[in-house]
N, C-alpha and C positions, 0 to 999 in steps of 0.2 A: 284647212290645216288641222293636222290630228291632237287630238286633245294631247299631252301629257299622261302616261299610264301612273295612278296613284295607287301606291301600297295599300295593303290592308292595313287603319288603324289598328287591329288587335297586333298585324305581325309589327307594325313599328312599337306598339309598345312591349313586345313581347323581347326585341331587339335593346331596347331600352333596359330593361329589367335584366338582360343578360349582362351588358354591359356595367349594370350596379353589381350583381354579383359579384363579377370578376373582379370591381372597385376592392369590395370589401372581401373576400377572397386575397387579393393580394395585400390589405392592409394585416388581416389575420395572421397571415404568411411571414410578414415582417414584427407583430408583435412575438408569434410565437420561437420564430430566430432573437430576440432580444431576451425572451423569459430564458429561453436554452443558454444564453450567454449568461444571465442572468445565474440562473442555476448552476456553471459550471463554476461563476465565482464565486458564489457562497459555496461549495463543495471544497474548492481550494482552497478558502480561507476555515473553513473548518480544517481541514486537514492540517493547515498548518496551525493553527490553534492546540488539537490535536497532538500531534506532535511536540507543541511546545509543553505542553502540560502534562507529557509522559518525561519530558527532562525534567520541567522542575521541581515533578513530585519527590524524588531522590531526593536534587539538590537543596528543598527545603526540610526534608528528613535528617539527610547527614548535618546541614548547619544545626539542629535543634539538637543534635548527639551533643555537638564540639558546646553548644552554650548549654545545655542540661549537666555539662561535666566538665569545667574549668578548669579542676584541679588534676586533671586527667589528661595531663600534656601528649600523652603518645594518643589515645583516644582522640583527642580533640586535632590533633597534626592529619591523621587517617581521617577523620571525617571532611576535616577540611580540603584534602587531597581528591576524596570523590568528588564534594560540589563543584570543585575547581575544574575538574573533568568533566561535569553535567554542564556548568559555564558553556566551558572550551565547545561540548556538543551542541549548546544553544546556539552559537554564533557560527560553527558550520552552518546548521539550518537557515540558518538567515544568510550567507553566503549563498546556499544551493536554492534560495528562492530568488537572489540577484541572478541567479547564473540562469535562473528558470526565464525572468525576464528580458534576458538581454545585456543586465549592468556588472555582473561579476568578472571576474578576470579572470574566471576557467571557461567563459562563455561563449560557444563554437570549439573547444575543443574534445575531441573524443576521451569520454569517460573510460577507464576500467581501474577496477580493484581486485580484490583477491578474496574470497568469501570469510575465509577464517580470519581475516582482520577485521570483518566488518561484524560477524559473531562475538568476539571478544568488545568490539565497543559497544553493541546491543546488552549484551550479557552487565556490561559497566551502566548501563540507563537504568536495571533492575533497580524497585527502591529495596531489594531485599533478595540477598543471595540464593537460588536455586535448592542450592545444601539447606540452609536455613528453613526452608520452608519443605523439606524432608525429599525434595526432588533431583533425582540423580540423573547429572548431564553426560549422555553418551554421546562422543562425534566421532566421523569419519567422513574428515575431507581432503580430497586430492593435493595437497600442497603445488602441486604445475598448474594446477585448472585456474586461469583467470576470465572474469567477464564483464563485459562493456555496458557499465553501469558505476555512475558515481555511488563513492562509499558511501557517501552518507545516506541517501536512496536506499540503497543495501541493508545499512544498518535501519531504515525505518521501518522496512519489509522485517525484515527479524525481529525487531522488536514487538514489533504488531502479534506477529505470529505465535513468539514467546509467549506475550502477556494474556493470549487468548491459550495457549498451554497450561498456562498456568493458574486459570478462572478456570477450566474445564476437569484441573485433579483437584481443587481445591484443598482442604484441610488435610486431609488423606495422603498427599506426597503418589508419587512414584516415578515415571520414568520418562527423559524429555531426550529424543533423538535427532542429531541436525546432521545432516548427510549432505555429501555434493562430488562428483565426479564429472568427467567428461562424458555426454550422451552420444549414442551411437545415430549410426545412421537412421536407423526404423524409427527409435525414438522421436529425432528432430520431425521425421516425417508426418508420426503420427501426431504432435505439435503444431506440424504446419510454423518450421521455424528453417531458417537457412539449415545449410546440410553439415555445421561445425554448432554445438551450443553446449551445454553447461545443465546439469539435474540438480537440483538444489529441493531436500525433502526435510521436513521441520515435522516430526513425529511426536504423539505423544500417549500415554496407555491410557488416559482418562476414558469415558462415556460415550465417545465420540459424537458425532453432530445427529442430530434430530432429522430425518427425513424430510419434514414438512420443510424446514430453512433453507433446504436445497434450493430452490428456487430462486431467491431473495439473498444469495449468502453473499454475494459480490456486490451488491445493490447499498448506496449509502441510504444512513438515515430509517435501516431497519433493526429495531429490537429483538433483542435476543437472547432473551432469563428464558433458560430451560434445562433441561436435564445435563446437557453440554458444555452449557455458559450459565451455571450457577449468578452469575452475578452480571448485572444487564449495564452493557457500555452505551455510546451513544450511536453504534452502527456506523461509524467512520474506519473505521481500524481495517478491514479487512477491503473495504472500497480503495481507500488509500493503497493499498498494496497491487492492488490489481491495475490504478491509474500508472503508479509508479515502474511496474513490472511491463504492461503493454507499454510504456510509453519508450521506450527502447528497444520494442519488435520483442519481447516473451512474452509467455503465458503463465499464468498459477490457475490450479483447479483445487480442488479435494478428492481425493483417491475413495474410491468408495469401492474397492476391492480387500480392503486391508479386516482382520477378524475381528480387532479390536481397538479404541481410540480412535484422533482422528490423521490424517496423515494430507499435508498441504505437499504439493509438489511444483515446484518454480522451476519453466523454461529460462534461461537466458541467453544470447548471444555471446560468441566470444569473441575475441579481437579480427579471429581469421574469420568468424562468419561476419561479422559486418563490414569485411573490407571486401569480403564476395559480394555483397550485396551491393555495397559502393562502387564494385567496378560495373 
């Protein structure tokens, strides 16, 4: 009777040793999907952090107006009137993070606003009027053109954008431009965005951005004191904008054709390009 043919011990331990890898291969596999999950939630909980801490900086500006000056009833009525509005914008936020989860009561409904309302409540977050600090706001936007994105989103995107306009002319003042029409065809295309969407540019004459940052400029959690950004934030600001902006199907980039300053430019969808997309 014929013996049994036996493997080479090198190739069964060789066989062996594959089979560990692949163990810890796919154990690695599942750590580093948990670090990424991991990571996405501390990004969002910064963001929203973030965000809260760009309302309440006003809102505890204007209340220290109204109590520095008691005797100053119309002063103290106006300041109390902004916190009240910075309030009012905390607790959207906290709405638009229920709606994010599942628990809000706009949750599954399609979003759209109209950009000049959502500019005017951006502009209202400022702890410090535009004029005030010598900077003259020019706009030019489409009054028809609306797009498929919650205001208050909208409004975070601007703000963001603003408060990095306004690190970048610093002391000096000059000139902050927020524009938005409806995009043409080429545009969308060159976007890589349905064939209906929405131009939304936030301009400003400052320094504009640093070459080197290019890189990194969309990336959370990078610093950015330089010749552009005078004053170093915590690297959330412009992440948040771009989570918020793709997470509706657009884009934002930096325009790096422009002579002077920096010039952001936000794709958005409109009502008719996401109901193309939805059929």
């Amino acid at each position: 009777m014929a013996q049994p043919q036996q493997l080479n011990p090198q190739a069964n331990d060789l066989l062996r040793r594959i089979d560990e890898l692949e163990q810890r291969l796919d154990h690695t596999k599942s750590e580093l999907e948990t670090s990424g999950q991991l990571r996405t939630l501390g990004l969002l909980a910064g963001a929203i952090a973030h965000e809260f801490n760009n309302i309440l900086t006003p809102v505890l500006s204007y209340a220290r107006v109204a109590l520095d000056a008691p005797e100053d009833a119309e002063l103290s009525r106006r300041a109390l009137e902004k916190a009240a509005d910075g309030v009012e914008r905390a607790s959207r936020l906290a709405k638009s993070v229920l709606n994010l989860a599942g628990r809000g009561s706009d949750a599954g409904l399609p979003p759209r606003c109209h950009p000049a309302s959502a500019l005017r409540a951006a502009l209202d977050c400022l702890d410090k009027p535009l004029a005030a600090r010598g900077i003259a706001l020019k706009t030019e936007i489409d009054s028809a053109v609306e797009v498929t994105i919650h205001q208050t989103d909208l409004e975070h995107v601007l703000l963001n954008l603003l408060i990095n306009a306004v690190r970048a002319l610093g002391d000096g003042g000059g000139v902050i431009e927020v524009a938005c029409r409806a995009a043409t065809g080429a545009e969308c295309s060159t976007w890589n965005t349905p064939a209906a969407g929405a131009l939304l540019e936030v301009r400003d004459s400052g320094p504009g951005v640093d070459p080197a940052l290019l890189p990194t400029l969309f990336e959370p959690f990078q610093k950015r004191a330089s010749r552009s950004l005078p004053r170093q934030g915590n690297g959330l600001g412009l992440a948040i904008c771009r989570h918020l902006v793709e997470a509706v199907g657009g884009s934002i980039a930096l325009r790096t054709d422009v002579p002077q300053g920096a010039a952001f430019v936000v794709m958005l969808p409109t009502p008719a390009a996401s109901a193309q997309r939805a059929a």
